[in-house]
Kinemage of the C-alpha trace (Angstrom):
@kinemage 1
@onewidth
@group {chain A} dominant
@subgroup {mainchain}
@vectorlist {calphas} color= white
{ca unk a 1} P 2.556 -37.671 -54.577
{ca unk a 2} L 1.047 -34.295 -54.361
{ca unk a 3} L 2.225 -32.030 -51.521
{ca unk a 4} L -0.399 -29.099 -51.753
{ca unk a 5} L -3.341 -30.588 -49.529
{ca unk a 6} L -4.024 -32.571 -46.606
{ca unk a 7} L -7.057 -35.346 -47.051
{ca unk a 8} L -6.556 -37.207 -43.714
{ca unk a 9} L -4.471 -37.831 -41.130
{ca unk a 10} L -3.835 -41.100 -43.399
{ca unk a 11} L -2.418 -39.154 -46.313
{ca unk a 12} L -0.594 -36.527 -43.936
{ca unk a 13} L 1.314 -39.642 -43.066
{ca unk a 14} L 2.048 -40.868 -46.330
{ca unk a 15} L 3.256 -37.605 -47.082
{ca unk a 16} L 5.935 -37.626 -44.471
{ca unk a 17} L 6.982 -40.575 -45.073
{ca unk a 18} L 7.662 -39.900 -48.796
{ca unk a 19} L 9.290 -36.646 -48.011
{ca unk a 20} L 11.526 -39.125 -45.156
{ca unk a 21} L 12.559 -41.249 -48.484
{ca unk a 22} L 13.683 -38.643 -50.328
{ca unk a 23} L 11.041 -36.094 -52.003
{ca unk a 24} L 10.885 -33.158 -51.078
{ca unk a 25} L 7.427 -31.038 -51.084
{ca unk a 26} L 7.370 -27.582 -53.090
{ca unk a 27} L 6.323 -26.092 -49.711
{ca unk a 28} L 4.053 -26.692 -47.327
{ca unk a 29} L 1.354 -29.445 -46.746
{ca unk a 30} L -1.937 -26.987 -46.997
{ca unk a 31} L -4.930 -28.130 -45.082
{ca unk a 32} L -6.442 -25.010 -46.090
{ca unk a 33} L -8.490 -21.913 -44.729
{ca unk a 34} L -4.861 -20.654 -43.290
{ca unk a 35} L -3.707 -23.652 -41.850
{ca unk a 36} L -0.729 -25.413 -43.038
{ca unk a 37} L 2.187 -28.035 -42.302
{ca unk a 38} L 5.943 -26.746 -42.744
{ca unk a 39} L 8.052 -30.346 -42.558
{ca unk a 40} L 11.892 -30.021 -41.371
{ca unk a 41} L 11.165 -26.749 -39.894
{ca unk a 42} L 14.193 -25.549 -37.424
{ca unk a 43} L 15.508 -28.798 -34.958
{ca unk a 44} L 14.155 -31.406 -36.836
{ca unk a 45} L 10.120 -30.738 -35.969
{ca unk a 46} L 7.348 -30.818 -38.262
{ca unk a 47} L 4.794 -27.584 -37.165
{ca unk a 48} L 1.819 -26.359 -38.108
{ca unk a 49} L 1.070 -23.020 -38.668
{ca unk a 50} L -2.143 -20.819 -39.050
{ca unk a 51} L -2.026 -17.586 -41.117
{ca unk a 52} L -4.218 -14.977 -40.460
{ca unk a 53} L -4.700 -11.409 -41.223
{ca unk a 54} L -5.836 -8.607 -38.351
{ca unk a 55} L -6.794 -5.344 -39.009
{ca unk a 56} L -5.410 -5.231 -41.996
{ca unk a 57} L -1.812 -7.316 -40.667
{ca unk a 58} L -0.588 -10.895 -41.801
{ca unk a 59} L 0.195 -12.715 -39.078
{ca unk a 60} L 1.057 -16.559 -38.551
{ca unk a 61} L -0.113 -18.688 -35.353
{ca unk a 62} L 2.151 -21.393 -34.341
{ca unk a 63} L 0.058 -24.249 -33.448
{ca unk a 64} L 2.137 -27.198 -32.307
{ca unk a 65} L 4.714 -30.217 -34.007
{ca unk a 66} L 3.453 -33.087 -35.778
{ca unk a 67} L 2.559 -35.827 -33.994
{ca unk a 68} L 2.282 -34.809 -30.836
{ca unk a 69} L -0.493 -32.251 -32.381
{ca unk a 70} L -2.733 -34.406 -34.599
{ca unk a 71} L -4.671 -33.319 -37.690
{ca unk a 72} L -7.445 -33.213 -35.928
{ca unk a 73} L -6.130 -31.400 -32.812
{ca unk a 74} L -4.597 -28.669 -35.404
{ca unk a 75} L -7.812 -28.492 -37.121
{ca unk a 76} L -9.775 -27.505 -33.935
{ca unk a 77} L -7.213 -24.837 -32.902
{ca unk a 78} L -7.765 -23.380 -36.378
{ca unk a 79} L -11.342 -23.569 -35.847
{ca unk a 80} L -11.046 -21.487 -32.180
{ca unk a 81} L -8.599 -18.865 -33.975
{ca unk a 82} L -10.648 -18.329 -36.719
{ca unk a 83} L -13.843 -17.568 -33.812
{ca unk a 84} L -11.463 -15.487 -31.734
{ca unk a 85} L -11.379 -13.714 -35.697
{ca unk a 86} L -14.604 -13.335 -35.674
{ca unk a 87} L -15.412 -11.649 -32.913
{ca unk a 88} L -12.397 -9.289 -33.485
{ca unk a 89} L -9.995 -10.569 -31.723
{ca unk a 90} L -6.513 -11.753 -32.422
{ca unk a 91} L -5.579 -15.014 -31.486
{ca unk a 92} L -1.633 -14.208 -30.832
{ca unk a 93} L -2.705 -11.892 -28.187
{ca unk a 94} L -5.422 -13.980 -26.304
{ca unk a 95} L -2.217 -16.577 -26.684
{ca unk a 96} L 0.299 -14.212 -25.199
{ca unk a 97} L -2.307 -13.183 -22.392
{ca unk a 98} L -2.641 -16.760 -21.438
{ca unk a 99} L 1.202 -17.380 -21.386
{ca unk a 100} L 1.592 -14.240 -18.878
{ca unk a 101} L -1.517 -15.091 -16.757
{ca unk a 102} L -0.020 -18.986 -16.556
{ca unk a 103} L 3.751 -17.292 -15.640
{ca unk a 104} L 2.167 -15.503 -13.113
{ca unk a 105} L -0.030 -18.385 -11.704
{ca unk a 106} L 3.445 -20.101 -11.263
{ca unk a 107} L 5.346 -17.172 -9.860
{ca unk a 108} L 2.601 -17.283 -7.294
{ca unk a 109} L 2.699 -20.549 -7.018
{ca unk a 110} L 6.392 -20.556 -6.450
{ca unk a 111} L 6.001 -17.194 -3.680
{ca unk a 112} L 3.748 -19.428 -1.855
{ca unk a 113} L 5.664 -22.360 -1.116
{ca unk a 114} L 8.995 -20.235 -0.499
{ca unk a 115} L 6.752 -18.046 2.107
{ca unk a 116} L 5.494 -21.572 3.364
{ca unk a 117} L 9.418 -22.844 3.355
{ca unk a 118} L 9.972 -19.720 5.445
{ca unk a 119} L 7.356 -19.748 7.922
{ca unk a 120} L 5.827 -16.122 6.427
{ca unk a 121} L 2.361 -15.714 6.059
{ca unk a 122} L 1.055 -15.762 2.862
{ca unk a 123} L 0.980 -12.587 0.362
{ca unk a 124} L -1.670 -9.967 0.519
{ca unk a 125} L -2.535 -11.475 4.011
{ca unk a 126} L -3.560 -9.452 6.875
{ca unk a 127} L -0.243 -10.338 8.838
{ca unk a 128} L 1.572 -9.565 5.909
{ca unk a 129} L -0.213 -6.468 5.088
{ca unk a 130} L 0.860 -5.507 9.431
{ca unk a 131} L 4.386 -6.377 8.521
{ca unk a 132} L 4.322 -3.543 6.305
{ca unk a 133} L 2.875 -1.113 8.276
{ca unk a 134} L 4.837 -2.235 11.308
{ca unk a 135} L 7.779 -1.463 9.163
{ca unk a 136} L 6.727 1.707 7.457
{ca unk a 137} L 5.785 3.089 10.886
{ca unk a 138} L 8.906 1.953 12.512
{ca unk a 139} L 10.475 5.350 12.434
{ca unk a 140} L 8.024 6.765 14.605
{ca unk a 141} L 8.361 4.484 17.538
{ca unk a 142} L 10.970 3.220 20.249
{ca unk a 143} L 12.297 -0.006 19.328
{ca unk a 144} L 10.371 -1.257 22.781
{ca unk a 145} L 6.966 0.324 21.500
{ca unk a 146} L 7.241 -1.468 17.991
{ca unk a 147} L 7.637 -4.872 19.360
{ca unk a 148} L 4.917 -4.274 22.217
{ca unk a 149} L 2.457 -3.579 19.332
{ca unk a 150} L 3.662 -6.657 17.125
{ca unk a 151} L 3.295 -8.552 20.134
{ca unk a 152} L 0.045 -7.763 20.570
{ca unk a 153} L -1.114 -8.150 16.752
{ca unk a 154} L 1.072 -11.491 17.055
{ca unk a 155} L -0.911 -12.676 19.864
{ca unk a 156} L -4.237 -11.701 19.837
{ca unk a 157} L -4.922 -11.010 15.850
{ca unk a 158} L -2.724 -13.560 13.878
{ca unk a 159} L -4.013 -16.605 14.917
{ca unk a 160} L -7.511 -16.093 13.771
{ca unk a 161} L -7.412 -14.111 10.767
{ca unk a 162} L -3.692 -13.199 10.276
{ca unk a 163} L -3.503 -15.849 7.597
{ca unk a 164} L -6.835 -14.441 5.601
{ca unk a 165} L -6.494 -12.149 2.341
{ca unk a 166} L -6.577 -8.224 3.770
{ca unk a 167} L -9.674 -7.813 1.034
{ca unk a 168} L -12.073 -10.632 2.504
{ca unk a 169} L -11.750 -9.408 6.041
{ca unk a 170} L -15.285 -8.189 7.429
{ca unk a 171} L -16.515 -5.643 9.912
{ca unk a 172} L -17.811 -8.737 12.093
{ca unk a 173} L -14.313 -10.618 12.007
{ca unk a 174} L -12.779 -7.330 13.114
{ca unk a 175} L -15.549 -6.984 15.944
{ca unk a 176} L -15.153 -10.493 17.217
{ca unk a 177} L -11.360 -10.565 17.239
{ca unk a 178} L -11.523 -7.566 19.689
{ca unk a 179} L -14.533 -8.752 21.740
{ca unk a 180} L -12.566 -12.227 21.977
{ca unk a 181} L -9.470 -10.137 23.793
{ca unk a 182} L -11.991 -7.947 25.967
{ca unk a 183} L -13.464 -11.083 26.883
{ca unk a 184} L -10.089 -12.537 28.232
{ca unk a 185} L -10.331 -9.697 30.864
{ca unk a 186} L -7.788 -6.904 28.786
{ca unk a 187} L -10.403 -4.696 28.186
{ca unk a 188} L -7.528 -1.983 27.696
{ca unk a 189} L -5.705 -4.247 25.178
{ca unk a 190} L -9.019 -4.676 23.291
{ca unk a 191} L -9.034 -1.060 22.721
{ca unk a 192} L -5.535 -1.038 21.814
{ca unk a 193} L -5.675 -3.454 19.402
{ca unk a 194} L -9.127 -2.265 17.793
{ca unk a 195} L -6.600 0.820 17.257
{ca unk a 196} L -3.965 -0.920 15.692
{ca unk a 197} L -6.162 -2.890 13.060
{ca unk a 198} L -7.872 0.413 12.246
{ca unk a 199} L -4.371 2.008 11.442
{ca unk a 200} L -3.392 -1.016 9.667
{ca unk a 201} L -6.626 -1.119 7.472
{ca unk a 202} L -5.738 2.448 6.676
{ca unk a 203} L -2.373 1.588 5.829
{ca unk a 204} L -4.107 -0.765 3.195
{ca unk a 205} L -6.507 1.725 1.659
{ca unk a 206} L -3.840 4.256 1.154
{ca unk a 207} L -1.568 1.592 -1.072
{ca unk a 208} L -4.479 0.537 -2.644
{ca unk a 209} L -4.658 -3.280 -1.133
{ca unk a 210} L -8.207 -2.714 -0.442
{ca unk a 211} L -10.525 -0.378 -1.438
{ca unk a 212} L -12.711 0.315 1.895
{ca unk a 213} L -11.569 -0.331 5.432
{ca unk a 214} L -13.538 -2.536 7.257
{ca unk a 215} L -13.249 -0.993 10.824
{ca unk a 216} L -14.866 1.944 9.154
{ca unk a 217} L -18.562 1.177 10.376
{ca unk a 218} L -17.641 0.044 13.651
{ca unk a 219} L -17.223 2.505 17.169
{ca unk a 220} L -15.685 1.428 19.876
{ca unk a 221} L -18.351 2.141 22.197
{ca unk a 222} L -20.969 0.437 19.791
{ca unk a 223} L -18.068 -3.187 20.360
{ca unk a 224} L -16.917 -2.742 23.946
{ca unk a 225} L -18.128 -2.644 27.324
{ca unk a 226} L -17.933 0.810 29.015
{ca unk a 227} L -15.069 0.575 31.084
{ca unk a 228} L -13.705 2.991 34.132
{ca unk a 229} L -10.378 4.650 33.517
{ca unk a 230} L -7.518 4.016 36.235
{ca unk a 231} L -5.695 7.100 36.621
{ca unk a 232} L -2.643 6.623 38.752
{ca unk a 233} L -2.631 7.276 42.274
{ca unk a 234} L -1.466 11.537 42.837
{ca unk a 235} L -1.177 13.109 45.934
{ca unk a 236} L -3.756 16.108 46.483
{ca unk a 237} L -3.333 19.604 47.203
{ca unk a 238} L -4.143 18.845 50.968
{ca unk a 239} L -1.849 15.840 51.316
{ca unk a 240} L 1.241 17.445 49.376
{ca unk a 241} L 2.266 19.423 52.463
{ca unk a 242} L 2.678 16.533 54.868
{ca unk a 243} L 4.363 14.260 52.159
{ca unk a 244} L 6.663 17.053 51.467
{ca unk a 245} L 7.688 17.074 54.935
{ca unk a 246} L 8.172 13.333 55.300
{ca unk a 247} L 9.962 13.943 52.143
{ca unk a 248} L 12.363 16.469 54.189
{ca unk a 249} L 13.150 13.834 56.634
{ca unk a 250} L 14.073 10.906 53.869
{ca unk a 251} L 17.644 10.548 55.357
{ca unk a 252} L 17.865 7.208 53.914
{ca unk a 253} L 18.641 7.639 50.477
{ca unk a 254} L 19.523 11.466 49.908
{ca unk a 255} L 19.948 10.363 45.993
{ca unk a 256} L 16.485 9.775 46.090
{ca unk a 257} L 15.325 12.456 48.340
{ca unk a 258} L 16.571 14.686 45.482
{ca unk a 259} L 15.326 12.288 42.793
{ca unk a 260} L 11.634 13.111 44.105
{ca unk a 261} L 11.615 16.478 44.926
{ca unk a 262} L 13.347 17.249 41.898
{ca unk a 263} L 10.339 15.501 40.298
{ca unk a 264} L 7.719 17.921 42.162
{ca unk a 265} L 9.676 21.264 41.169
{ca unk a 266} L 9.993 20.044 37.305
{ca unk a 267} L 6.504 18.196 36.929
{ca unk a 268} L 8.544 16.146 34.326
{ca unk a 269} L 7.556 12.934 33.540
{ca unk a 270} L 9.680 10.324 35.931
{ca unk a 271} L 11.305 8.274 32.484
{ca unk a 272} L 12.847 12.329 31.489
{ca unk a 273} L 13.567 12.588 34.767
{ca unk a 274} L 15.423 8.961 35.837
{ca unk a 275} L 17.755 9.402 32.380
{ca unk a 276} L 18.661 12.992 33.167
{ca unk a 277} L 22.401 14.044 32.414
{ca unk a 278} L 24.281 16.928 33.538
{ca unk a 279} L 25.642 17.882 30.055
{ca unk a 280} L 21.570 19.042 29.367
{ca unk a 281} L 21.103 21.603 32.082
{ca unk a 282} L 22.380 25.370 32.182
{ca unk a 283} L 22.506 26.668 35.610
{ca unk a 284} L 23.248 30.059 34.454
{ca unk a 285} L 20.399 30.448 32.205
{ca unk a 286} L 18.352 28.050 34.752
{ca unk a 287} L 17.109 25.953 32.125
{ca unk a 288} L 17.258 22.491 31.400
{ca unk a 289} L 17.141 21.288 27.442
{ca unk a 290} L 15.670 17.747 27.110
{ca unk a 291} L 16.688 16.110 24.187
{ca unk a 292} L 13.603 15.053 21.630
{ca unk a 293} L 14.874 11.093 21.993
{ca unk a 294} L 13.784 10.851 25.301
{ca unk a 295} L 10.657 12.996 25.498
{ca unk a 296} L 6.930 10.809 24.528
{ca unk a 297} L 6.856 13.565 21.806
{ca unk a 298} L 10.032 12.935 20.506
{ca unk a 299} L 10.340 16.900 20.687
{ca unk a 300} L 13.106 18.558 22.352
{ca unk a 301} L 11.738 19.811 25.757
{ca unk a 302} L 12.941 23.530 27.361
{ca unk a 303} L 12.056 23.324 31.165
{ca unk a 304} L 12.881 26.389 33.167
{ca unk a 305} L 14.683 25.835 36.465
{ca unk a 306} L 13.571 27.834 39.701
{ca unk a 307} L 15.623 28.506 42.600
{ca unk a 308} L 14.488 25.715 44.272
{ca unk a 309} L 15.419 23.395 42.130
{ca unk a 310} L 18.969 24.464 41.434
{ca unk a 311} L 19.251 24.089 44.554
{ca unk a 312} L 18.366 20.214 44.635
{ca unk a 313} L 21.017 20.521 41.745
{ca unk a 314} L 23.569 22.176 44.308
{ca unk a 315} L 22.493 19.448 46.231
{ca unk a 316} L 22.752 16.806 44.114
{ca unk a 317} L 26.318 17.997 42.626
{ca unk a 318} L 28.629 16.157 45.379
{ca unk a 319} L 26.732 12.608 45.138
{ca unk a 320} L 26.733 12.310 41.263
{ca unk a 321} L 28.368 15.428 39.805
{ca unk a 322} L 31.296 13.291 38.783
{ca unk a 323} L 29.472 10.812 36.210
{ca unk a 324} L 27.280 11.777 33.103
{ca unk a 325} L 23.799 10.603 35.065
{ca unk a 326} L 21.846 12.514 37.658
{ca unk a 327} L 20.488 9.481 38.910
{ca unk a 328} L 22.539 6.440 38.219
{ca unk a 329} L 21.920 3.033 39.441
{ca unk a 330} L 23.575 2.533 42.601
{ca unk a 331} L 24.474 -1.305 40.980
{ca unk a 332} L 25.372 -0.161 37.382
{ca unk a 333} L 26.950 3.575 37.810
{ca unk a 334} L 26.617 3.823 34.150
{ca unk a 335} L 22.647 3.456 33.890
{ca unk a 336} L 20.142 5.615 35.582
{ca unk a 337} L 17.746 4.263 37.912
{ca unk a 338} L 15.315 1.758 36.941
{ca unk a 339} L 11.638 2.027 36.428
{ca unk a 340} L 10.336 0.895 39.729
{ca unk a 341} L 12.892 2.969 41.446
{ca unk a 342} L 10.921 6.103 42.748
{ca unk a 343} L 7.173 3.941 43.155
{ca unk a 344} L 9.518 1.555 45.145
{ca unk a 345} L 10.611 4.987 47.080
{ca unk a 346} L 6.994 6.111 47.981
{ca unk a 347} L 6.566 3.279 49.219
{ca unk a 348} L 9.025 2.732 51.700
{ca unk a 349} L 7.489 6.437 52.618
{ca unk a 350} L 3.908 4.736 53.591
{ca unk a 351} L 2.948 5.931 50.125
{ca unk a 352} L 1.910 2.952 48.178
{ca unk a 353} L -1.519 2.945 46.147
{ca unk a 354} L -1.438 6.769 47.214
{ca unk a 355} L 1.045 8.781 45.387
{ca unk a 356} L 3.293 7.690 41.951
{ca unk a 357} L 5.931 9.204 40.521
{ca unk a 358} L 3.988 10.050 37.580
{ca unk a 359} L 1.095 11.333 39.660
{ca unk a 360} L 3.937 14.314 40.682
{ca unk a 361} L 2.803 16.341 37.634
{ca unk a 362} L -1.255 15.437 38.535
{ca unk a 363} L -0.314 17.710 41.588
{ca unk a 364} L 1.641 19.740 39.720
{ca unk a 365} L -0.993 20.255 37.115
{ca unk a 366} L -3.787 20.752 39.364
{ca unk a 367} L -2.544 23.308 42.061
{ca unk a 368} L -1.247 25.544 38.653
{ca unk a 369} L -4.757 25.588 37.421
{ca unk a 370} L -6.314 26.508 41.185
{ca unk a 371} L -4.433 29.212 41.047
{ca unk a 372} L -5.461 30.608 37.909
{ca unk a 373} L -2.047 29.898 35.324
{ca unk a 374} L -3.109 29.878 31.438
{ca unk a 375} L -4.196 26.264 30.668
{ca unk a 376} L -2.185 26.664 27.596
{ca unk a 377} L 1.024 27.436 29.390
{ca unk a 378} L 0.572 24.709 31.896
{ca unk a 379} L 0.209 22.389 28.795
{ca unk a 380} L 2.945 23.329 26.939
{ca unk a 381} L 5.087 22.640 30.265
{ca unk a 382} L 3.729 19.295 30.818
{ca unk a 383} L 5.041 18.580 27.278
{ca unk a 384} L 1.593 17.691 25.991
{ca unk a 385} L 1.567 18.252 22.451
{ca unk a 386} L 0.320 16.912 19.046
{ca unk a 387} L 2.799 14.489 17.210
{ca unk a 388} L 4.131 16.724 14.672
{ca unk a 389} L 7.727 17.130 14.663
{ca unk a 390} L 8.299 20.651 12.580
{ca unk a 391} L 5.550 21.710 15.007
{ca unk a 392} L 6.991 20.410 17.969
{ca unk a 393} L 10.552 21.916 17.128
{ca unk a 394} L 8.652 25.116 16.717
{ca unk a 395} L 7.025 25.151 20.297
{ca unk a 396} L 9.780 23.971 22.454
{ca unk a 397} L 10.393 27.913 23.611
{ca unk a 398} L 6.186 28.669 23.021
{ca unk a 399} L 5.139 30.429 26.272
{ca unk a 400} L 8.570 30.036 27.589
{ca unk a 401} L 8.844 33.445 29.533
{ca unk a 402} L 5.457 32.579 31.108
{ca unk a 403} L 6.663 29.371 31.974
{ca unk a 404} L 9.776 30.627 34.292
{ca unk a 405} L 6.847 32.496 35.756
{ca unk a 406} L 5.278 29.742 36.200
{ca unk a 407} L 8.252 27.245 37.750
{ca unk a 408} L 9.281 30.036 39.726
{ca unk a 409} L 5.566 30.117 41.118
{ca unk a 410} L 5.395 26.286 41.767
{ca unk a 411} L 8.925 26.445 43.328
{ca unk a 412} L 7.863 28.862 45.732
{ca unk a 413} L 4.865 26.945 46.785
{ca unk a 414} L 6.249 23.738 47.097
{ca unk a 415} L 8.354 26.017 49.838
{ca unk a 416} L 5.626 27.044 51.289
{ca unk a 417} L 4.067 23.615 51.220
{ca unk a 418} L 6.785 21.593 52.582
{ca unk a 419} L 7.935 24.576 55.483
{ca unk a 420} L 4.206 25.789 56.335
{ca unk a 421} L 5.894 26.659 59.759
{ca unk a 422} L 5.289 23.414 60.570
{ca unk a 423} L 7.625 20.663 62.412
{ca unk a 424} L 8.630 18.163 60.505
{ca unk a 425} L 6.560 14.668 60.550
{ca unk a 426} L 8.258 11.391 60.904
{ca unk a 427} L 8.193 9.241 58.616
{ca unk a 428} L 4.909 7.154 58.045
{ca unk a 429} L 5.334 3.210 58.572
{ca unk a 430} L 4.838 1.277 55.127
């Protein structure tokens, strides 16, 4: 029986079965035009095989084991070679293509049900796009301020479109997620999180997730209602005398009677102020050297001490001098004050929904500029820079003999505020 070309599927049979008894076949079964049977091929298997040649290369195309692949079956996969031939294109490479495209299909596949397993959301998402960000941002923030702003993302952005592909996000999704949270009554959280988004979009353009940022077209003002700003309560210029008095006769608590006028002479803000340590401040030199870990700015702060205020120091020396803190708790010695501490302070004074602790440096601020200081110098001792840390290190002594001027200025008014020649006020009721 001749071994040298295929008639049917019939006499392909016949074939193997004589080959099975015994004869062997001078080579391969030949169907022709390139495509061929090898018998006994490695493992046992019968294959069939295309040859080919591409730009001027012989190749051969493995096209499956007899039986499973009929005649017929290897006949049309000859047939779609030879077109992917004639429209110049090689066959082993539209195979390999299709092998890498179906790996990948199943490594994606596989990503999604582990992230699924895991409870993450799914790849290229907008929450996992955040997660990202939130982590390449980290660095930047407290530990307090990064979960604040994942808590907000978590609750307000997540469950709507946290789940959605980063790329298929629109302006309108954006516009409604926001007007959903202003609607709740956080009109300040709406703005916050508009922010957010926008820096997370950003995030995405940069690493090329997406290729425009859909917050782009869209203004705040355009999406949310005009809203009033609610500065904190400050004492004014008028008012400062008499509180500074009632201040004088704070017999109560002469911790905190220091703690607050402290806070008037240094118009430091009252979270650099509660965590204050004695190993930062040079009485000789009459300066006080905030380190960059507890300033907003992360920046180290110089703030120049006037008389009066080594003298709360002097003051201050006997009650606490003999721990690290200025102001430690009076229930936990080795943490300063909390929070609520000075507000709580003011007002036991009468002072509530008049005066915070933070408003200090609104009075401070104010009464500098009256009188005529340089609005950059008065800036650069409120600590209000731009976030730039090689700038920031570069500034911390910018203005700084203007500054003592300055201090030594505000120290002497705030004398002449809280004597006046005036007797000194009880205090107010609460």
């Amino acid at each position: 029986m001749p071994f040298n070309l295929i008639n049917s599927d019939t006499a392909l049979r016949a074939m193997l079965k004589a080959i099975a008894t015994g004869q062997k076949p001078a080579g391969r079964i030949s169907d022709g035009a390139g495509l061929y049977l090898l018998p006994l091929v490695k493992g046992g298997a019968t294959a069939w095989r295309f040859d080919y040649s591409f730009q001027g290369c012989r190749k051969t195309l493995s096209l499956g084991t007899y039986p499973a692949t009929g005649l017929s079956l290897a006949r049309q996969k000859a047939a779609e070679a030879r077109e992917l031939l004639a429209a110049g294109t090689d066959p082993s490479e539209v195979r390999k293509e299709a092998r890498a495209a179906a790996a990948r299909e199943r490594a994606e596949q596989e990503e999604a049900q582990r992230r699924e397993a895991a409870k993450l959301p799914p790849a290229g998402s907008l929450q996992a796009i955040a997660g990202e960000w939130l982590t390449h941002r980290a660095s930047a923030w407290t530990r307090g301020t990064r979960e604040k702003i994942a808590a907000s993302l978590d609750r307000h952005v997540f469950p709507h479109i946290g789940r959605t592909p980063i790329g298929e996000i629109t302006p309108g999704q954006v516009r409604e997620c926001v007007q959903r949270i202003e609607s709740a009554g956080a009109a300040e959280m709406a703005g916050r999180v508009f922010q957010r988004l926008r820096s997370v979009f950003r995030y995405a353009v940069a690493h090329e997730y997406i290729a425009t940022d859909p917050t782009y077209p869209l203004k705040p003002a355009e999406i949310l209602k005009p809203r009033t700003t609610q500065h904190r309560p400050a004492l004014s210029a008028q008012d400062a005398p008499a509180f500074l008095r009632h201040l004088a006769g704070y017999g109560r608590d002469p911790m905190m009677r220091c703690a607050l006028l402290f806070l008037v002479l240094t118009a430091v803000r009252p979270g650099e102020l509660r965590g204050a340590r004695w190993e930062e401040f040079d009485e000789a030199a009459g300066l006080w050297r905030i380190p960059g870990p507890r300033m907003k700015m992360k920046t180290e702060h110089l703030v120049p001490l006037s008389r009066q205020a080594l003298e709360v120091l002097a003051e201050l020396q006997p009650l606490t001098g003999s721990g690290p803190l200025l102001f430690p708790s009076p229930f936990y010695p080795s943490k300063p004050i909390s929070a609520n501490t000075l507000n709580s302070a003011l007002a036991r004074m009468g002072y509530k929904g008049e005066a915070t602790a933070h408003g200090m440096r609104t009075l401070f601020s104010t009464c500098a500029n009256e009188a005529g200081h340089r609005a950059d110098v008065i800036e650069r001792q409120l600590a209000h820079e731009e976030r730039d840390g090689v700038r920031g290190a570069y500034n911390r002594a910018e203005y700084l003999p203007e500054r003592r001027k300055l201090m030594d200025w505000w120290g002497a008014r705030v004398d002449a505020m809280r004597s006046g020649g005036a007797q000194v006020l009880p205090l107010r009721s609460a």
